[in-house]
N, C-alpha and C positions, 0 to 999 in steps of 0.2 A: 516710676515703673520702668523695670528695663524691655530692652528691645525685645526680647524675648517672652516674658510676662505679657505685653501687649500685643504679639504676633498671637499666644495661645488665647487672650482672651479677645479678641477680632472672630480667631477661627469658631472659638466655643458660643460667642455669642451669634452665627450666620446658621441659618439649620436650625438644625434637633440641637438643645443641650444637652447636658447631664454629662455621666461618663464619658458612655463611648464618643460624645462629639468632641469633647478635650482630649481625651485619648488618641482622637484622630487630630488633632489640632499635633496634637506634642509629636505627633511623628511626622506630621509634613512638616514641622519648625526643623526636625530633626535632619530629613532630607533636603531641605531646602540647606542651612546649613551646610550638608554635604556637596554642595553644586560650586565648582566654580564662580569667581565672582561676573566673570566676565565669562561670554560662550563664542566672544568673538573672536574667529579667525583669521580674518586677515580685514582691511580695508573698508570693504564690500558688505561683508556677510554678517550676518547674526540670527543664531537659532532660538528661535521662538519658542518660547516653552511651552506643550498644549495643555490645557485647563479640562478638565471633564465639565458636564453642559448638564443643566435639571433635568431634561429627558434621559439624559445616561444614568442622572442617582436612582431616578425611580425604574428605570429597567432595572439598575443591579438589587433592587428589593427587590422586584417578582421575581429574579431569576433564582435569590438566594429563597424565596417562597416557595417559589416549585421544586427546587435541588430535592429542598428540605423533605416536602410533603408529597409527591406525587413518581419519583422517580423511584427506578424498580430496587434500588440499592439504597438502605437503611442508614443513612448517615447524619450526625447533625454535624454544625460548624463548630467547631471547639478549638482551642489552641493548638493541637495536636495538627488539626487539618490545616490551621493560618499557616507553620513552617512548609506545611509540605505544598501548600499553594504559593508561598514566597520563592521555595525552589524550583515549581515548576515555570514560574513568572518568569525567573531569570533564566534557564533554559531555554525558555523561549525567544527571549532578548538576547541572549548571550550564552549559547549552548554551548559552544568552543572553548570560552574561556581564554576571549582574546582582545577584549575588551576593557572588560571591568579587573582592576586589583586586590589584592587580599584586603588593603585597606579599604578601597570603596564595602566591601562585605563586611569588613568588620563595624562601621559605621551602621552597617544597615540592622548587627545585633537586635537592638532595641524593637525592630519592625517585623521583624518573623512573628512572631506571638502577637503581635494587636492587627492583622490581618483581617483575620475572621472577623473580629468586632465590629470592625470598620464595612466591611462586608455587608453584613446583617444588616446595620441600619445607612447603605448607602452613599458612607462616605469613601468617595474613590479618591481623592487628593496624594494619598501615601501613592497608591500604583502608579499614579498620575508623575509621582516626581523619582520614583524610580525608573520609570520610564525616559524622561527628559535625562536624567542622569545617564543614562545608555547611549543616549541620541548623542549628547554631548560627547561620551568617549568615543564614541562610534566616531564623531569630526576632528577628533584629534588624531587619534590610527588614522587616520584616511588621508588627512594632512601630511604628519611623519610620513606614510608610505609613497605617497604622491613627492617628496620631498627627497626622497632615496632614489627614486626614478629620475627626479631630475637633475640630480648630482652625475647618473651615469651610471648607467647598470655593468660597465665596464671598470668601477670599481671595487665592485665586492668581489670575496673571495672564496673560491671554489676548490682551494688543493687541501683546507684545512680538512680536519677529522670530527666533521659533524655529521650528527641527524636529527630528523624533525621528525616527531611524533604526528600519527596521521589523523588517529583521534583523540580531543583534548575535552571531551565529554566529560571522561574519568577524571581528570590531569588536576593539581591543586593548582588553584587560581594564582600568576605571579604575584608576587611581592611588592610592586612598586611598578611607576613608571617606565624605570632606567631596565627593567627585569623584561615592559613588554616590549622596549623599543625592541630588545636583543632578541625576542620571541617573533618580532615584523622583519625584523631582517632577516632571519632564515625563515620565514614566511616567502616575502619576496625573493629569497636567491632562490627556494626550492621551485615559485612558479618558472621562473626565468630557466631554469635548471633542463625543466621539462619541457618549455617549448626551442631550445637550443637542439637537444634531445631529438625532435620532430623536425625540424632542418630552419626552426624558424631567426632570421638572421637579428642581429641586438637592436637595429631600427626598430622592425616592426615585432619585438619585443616589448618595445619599452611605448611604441605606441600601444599594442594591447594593454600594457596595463594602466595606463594613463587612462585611457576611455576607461578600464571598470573601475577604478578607483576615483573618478571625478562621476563616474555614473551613480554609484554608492554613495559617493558624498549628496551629490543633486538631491538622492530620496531623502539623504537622511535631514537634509534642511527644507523637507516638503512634510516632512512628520505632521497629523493629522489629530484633533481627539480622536477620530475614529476610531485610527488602527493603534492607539493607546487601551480604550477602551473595549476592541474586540479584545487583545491579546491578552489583559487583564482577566476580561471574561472568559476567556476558554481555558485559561490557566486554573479559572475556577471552578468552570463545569468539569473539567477534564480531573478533574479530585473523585468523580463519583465512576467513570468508567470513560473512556478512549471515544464514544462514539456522541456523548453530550456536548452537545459545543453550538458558541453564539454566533448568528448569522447578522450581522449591520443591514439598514436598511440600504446600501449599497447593493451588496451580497445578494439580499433578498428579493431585490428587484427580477434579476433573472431565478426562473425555475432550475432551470440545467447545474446555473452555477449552485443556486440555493442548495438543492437537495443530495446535488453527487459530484459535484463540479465537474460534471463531463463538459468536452469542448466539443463545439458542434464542426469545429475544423477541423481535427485530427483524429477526435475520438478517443481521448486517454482521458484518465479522471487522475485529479493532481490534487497533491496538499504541501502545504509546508514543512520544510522541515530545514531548520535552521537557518541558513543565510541562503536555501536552496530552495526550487518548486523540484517536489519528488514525484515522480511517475508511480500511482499507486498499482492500478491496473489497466488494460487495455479493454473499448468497449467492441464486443464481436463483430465482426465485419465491418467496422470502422478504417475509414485511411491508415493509422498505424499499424494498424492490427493487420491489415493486408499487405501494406509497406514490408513487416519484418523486423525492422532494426531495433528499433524502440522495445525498448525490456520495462516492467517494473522492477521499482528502485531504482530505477536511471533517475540522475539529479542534472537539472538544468541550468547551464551556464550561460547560453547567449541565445538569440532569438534573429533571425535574418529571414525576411521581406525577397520575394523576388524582383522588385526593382529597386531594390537600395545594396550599395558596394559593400557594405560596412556593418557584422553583425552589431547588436544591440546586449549590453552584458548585461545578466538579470541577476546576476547574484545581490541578493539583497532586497530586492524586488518585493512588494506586496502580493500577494498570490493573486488578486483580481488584476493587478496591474499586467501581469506573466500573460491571465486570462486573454485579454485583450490587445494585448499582443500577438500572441499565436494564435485569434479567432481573425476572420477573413476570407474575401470571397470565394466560392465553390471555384474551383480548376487552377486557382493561384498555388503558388509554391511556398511553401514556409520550411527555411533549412534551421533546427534544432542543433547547436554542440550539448551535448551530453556526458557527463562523468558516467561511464557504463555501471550497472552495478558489482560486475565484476572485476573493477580497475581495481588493481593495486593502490594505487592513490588519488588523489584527487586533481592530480596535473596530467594525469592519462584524461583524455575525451575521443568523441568519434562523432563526426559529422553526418546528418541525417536530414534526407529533404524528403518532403510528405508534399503530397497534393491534397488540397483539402476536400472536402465534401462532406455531405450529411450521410449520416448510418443510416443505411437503407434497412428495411422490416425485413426484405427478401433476402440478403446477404447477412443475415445472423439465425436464417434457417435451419432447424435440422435438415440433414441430407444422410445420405447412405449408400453403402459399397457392399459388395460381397468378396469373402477371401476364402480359396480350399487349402484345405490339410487333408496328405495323403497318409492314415495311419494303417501300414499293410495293406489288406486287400478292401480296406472303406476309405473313401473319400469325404470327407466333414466338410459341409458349405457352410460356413460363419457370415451372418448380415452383423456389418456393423452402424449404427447410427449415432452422428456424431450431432452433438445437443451444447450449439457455443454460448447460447441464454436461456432461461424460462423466460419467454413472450407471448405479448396478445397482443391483438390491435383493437385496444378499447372503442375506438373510436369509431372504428366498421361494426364492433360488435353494439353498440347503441346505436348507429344507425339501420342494426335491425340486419345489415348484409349476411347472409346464411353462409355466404364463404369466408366468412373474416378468418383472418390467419389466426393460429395459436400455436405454440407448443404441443399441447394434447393433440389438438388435429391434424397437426403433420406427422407426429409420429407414429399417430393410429394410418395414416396413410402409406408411410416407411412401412410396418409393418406388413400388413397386405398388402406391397408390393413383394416384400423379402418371403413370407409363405405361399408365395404365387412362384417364386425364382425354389422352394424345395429348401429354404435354411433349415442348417439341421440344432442353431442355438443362436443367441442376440447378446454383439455386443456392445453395453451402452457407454461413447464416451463423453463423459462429464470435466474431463480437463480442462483445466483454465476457464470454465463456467462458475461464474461470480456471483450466479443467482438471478434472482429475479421476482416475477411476480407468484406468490406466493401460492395463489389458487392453482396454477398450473403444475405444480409441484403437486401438490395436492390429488390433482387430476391425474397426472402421470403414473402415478404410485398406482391409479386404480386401473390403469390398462394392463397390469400384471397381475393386480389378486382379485378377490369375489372382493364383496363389502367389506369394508372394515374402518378402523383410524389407521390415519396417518401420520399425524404428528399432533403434538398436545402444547398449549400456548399460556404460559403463565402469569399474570402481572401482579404488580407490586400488593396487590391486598390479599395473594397466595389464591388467590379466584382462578379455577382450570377448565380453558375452554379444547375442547378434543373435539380439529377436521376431521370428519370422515371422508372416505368414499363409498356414494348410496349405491353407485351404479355393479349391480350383480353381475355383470357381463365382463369377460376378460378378453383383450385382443390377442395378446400371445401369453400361452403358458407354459411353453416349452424352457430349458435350460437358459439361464442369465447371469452375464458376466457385466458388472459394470466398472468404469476404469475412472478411477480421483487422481487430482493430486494437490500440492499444497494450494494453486489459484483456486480451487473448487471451494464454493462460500454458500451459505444462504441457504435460498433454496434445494441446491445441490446438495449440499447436507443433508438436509431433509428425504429427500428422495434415496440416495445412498444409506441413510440411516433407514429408512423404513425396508428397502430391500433385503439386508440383513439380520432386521428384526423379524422380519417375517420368511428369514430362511431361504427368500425367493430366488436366491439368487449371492454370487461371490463379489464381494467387492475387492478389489484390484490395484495398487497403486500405490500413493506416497499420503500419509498423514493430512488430511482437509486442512483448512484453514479456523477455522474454528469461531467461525464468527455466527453465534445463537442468540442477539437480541432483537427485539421489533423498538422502532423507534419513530417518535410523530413529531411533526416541529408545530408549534404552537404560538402565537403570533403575540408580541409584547408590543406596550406604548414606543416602544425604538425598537424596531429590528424584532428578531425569530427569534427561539430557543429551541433545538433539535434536542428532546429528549429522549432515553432509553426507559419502555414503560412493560416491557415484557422480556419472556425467554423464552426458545423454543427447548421442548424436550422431545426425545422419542418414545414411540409407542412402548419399549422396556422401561423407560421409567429416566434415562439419563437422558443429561442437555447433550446439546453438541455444541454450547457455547467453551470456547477455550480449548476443551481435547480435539472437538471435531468428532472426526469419522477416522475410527482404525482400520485400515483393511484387514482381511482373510488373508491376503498375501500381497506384501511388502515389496516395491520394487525403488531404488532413491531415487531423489532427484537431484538437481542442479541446483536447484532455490535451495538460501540461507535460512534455515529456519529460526535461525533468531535474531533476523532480521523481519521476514515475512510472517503473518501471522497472529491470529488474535495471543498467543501467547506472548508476544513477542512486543506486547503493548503495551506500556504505563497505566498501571491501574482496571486492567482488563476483568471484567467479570467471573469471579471463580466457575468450573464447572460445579457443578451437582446434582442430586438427582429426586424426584418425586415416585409416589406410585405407579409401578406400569398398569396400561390398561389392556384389557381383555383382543388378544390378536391369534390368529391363526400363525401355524409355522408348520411351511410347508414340506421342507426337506432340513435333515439332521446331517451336516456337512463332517460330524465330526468320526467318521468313518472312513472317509477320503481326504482329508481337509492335509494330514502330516503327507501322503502318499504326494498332493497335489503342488505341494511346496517340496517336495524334493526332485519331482523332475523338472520345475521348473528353476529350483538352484542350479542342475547339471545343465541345463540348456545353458545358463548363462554364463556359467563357467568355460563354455566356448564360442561364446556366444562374442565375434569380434566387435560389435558396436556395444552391448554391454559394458565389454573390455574398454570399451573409448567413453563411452561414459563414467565407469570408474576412475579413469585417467582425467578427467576432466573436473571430476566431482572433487577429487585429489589436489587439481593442482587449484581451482578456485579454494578450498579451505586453506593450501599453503598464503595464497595472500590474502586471505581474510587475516589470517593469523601475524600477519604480518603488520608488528605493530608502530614501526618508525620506516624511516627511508633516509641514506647515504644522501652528506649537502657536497661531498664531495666528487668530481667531473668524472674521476676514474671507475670508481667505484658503483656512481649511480649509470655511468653507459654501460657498466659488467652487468649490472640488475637487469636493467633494461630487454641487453641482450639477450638473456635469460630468459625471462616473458615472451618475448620475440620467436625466438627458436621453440618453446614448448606448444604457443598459441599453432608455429605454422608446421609444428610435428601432424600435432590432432588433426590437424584442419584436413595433411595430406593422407593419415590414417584412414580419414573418412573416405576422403575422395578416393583412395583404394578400394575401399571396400566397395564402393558403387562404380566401380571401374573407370574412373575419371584418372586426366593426367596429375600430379602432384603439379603443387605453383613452388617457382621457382624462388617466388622471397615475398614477405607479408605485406608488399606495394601492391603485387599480382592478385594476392588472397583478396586486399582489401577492395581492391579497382573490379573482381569474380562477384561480390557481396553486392557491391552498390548497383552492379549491371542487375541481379537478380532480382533486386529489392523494386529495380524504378520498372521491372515486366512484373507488373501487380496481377498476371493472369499466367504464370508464369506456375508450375506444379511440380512438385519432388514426385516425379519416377517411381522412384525408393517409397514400398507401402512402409509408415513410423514404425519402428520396431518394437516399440511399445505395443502399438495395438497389437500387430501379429502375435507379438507374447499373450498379449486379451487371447486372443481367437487357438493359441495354441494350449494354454488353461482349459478353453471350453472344449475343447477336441480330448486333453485328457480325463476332463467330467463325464463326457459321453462314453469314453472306454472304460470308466473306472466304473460306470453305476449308469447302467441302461435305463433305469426307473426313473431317471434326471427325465426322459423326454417329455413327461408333462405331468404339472403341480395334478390334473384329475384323475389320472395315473396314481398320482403319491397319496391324495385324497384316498380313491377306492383302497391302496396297500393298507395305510394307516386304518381305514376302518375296519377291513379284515383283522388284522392284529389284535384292536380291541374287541372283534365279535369272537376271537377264540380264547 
């Protein structure tokens, strides 16, 4: 019997037989096969190949049990789905394409198609040793590159007529070894390039990269089953829709992390993505969120401790490892390098120090302002209330306290104070509100109309449950402007989509986010499984999963929309739509609605910060579009300069328009930022010109159509009309 014959009948006789366990047998011979003989790198070292564990085969039968029969998305496992979970596998391992070679993939032929198989009945051993195959190249790049630094980064060459491509997502896998060395050296000249660029001198060049390329190496020889078998498993949940995905008993342990991975020290909620922890969104009145600096989409590079010299490079890093690093005592300092989301490349970063602390209930309050418009001889008082969550304090409200905070009870409070100051219309803003707790939303919607639904909730057995609001009572019913934009998710949806449907009101702004599923995590023999078990739709009858919320009237934004985004997601839930149910509509906008959009086109048409927002919106899609970068000294300081000059054009545009001095060079702009960022109490003057646009909308709503001043007003109109 040969070596092979005996390897398949070892594997076929351990387990399940029949088929699918030869089948899995013949493709880990296949990969195993494909492995170096040897994974040792020098002396010292040798990488341990991780084995999947009998509590991991019996998780991946329930998970592949539930995928199948309880998730809201209709899909079985079939060879179709095995390729495109193999693809999404190695994306996940090796998104870049800078790792693995055509040859490794062509080997892996045979294993696309028996995926699924293996799948279904629990045999992980194939993902098990594509994985180890990753790990292994992963130590050899990291060697080679570690090997290039120590030769002397003063001997590569920078006058030649190269570039490097910035994303290699798209890029065909190289050829061969000798294809990727040539792909790491302009890998490494383009970092070296950039921090040269930044004044940083070839010492502490070649120190930096020394530390993340022995840091990268460190993880990759601490490889785990674990993190084999989560990344396996979400490669496989993540077939059904973007928000399914396996939580390890690691993971599971904390809630925070479990359910949102919010950090309780800085208050961003982060995921993986590629060799990077991505900033997905910011949590309201959290340290970053109050800090400034910190964007979503910002990708993390290093992590640094207020009493250590010496950041910590995380590129590569396990997302709980990142976790737990940037998690640490209330009032300590944690300094973030960040790739902005707006970098032209990936060797731009920006330094950002946060004080940590818990998000406070009180600092993610609604609150509220008044602003006048003088149109001729009337003056318009505008209340605006700005709403950065839907919140409750569950926990006061079980123990029974009558004042427990809420969302609904502050802004019934906002309210009657703003009808007490004489507002003559309300505008609500929802920007960068990512949602929330559901019932509040729900609630919200009914401090503007009499009874009705709100939103309608559908799960996978096409079974339709329709919230209402019981309560007949409305706190304000006068004119309503509400303001989105791409961060606005969830709940905000919700409330935005019900406002519109019931005519009560303009919505405002830039395309939602479009995120329309409910999702429950459910607890397996190992670890969680967060599944997608519902959709939301609105009261006309469509989701607001994927499209979102359209506005009445369009203003853009900064955010990439195909970057940001349920659309924007690998396998994301189509929109569609069910029966609407029975709603009042209170006002017919489409009488004003063209009138309302053209004086608000001519204001912006002079409108100078408009004008710097188009200039801005402008010049990030120029480097989105920007799809390599100059390896060459001359060429890439001309680029540079460029960015430079344009970033501190805007910056001084701005600071004109608010009557500030212009800075002198983008040292000054940058040294202006971080002074702003670390006065966390610190307030722009300047009302957002956003909202003023909200509040200048409602001022034209009141001119254009006096019978806006209240839905019982429009009540009594309409039912005059049908009594003649």
């Amino acid at each position: 019997m040969s070596i092979a014959e005996r390897f398949i009948s070892r594997c076929s006789n351990s387990g399940k037989g029949g088929r699918a366990g030869k089948q899995a047998a013949v493709l880990t011979l296949m990969l195993a096969l494909a492995l170096p003989v040897s994974a040792k790198v020098d002396t010292d070292k040798v990488y341990e190949p991780v084995s999947p564990t009998v509590e991991q085969a019996r998780a991946n039968i329930l998970i592949a049990r539930q995928l199948q029969f309880t998730h809201f998305r209709d899909m079985s496992i079939n060879d179709s789905l095995s390729g495109d979970v193999f693809d999404a596998y190695l994306e996940y391992l090796d998104g870049q394409r800078i790792y693995l070679t055509q040859k490794d993939i062509e080997n892996f032929n045979a294993v696309r198609l028996g995926l699924g198989s293996a799948l279904k009945t629990g045999q992980l051993q194939p993902g098990f040793d594509i994985y180890n195959l990753v790990q292994q190249r992963i130590i050899q790049r990291l060697e080679f590159a570690l090997g290039i630094v120590d030769e002397g980064i003063d001997k590569l060459d920078f006058e030649a007529a190269e570039s490097i491509l910035l994303d290699r997502s798209e890029a065909n896998w190289e050829a061969d070894k000798e294809a990727l060395d040539a792909l790491w050296v302009k890998r490494i000249k383009n970092a070296v390039l950039a921090q040269r660029l930044n004044g940083t001198d070839d010492e502490g060049i070649e120190d930096a990269l020394r530390r993340r390329y022995e840091g990268q190496l460190k993880r990759a020889y601490q490889a785990r089953s674990e993190d084999a078998f989560q990344a396996y498993m979400n490669a496989f949940a993540g077939m059904w829709d973007p928000h399914t995905s396996y939580f390890s008993p690691r993971t599971s342990e904390n809630f925070n992390i479990n359910m949102s991975l919010s950090l309780e020290g800085i208050g961003a909620v982060l995921q993986s993505d590629n060799e990077y922890t991505k900033v997905v969104r910011l949590v309201p009145g959290g340290p970053a969120s109050k800090q400034g600096q910190l964007e979503p989409a910002d990708r993390i590079v290093s992590v640094k401790q207020e009493d250590e010299s010496k950041a910590v490079n995380v590129i590569g890093w396990r997302l709980d490892e990142v976790v737990d690093l940037i998690r640490g005592p209330r009032e300590s300092t944690v300094t973030l390098e960040v790739i902005p989301a707006d970098a032209p490349d990936e060797t731009v970063t920006e330094t950002i120090a946060i004080k940590r602390d818990k998000v406070k209930l009180e600092e993610q309050s609604a609150s509220s302002e008044v602003i006048e418009f003088d149109r001729g001889s009337d003056t318009f008082r505008i209340g605006v209330i700005h709403i950065p969550t839907f919140y409750a304090d569950f926990k006061a409200m079980q123990n029974g306290d009558p004042n427990y905070k809420s969302t609904t009870r502050d802004v019934r409070k906002l309210i009657d104070e703003l009808k007490a100051e004489g507002i003559d219309g309300v505008v609500m803003d929802l920007r960068n509100n990512g949602g929330g707790a559901l019932h509040e939303a729900n609630d919200l919607v009914g401090l503007f109309i009499e009874k009705g639904p709100t939103v309608q909730i559908r799960n996978s057995n096409n079974d339709v449950q329709v919230l209402n609001d019981e309560d007949p009572s409305v706190s304000y019913d006068g004119p309503l402007v509400v303001l989105v934009n791409r961060m606005s998710a969830s709940a905000s949806e919700i409330f935005a989509g019900a406002i519109q449907d019931y005519g009560r009101g303009l919505v405002v702004g830039s395309q939602t986010f479009g995120k329309g599923t409910v999702q429950a995590v459910r607890p397996l023999n190992h670890g969680q499984l967060k599944i997608t078990q519902s959709k939301f739709y609105r009261v006309s009858g469509g989701s607001t999963q994927h499209k979102g919320v359209i506005p009445d009237i369009e203003i853009p934004s900064r955010v990439d929309k195909t970057r940001i985004g349920e659309d924007a997601l690998d396998h994301a839930l189509p929109w569609d739509q069910i029966e609407a149910v029975p709603h009042t509509r209170y006002f017919d906008f489409s009488s004003v609605i063209d009138e309302l959009r053209t004086r608000h086109d001519n204001r912006f048409e002079d409108d100078p910060e408009f004008q710097l927002l188009q200039k801005e919106i402008e010049f990030l899609k120029q480097q989105r579009e920007q799809t390599s970068v100059s390896l060459n000294i001359d060429d890439r300081k001309e680029y540079q300069s460029q960015i430079e000059r344009t970033r501190l054009s805007i910056a001084n545009a701005r600071r004109e328009i608010h009557g500030g001095d212009p800075f002198d060079s983008l040292e000054e702009l940058d040294e202006w930022q971080d002074q702003q960022a670390a006065d966390l109490d610190s307030t722009d003057e300047e009302m957002d010109f956003i909202v003023h646009e909200g509040g200048k909308i409602m001022a034209d709503m009141l001119e254009l159509d006096q019978r806006m001043a209240s839905i019982l007003d429009i009540k009594q109109i309409t039912a005059q009309a049908q009594a003649r």
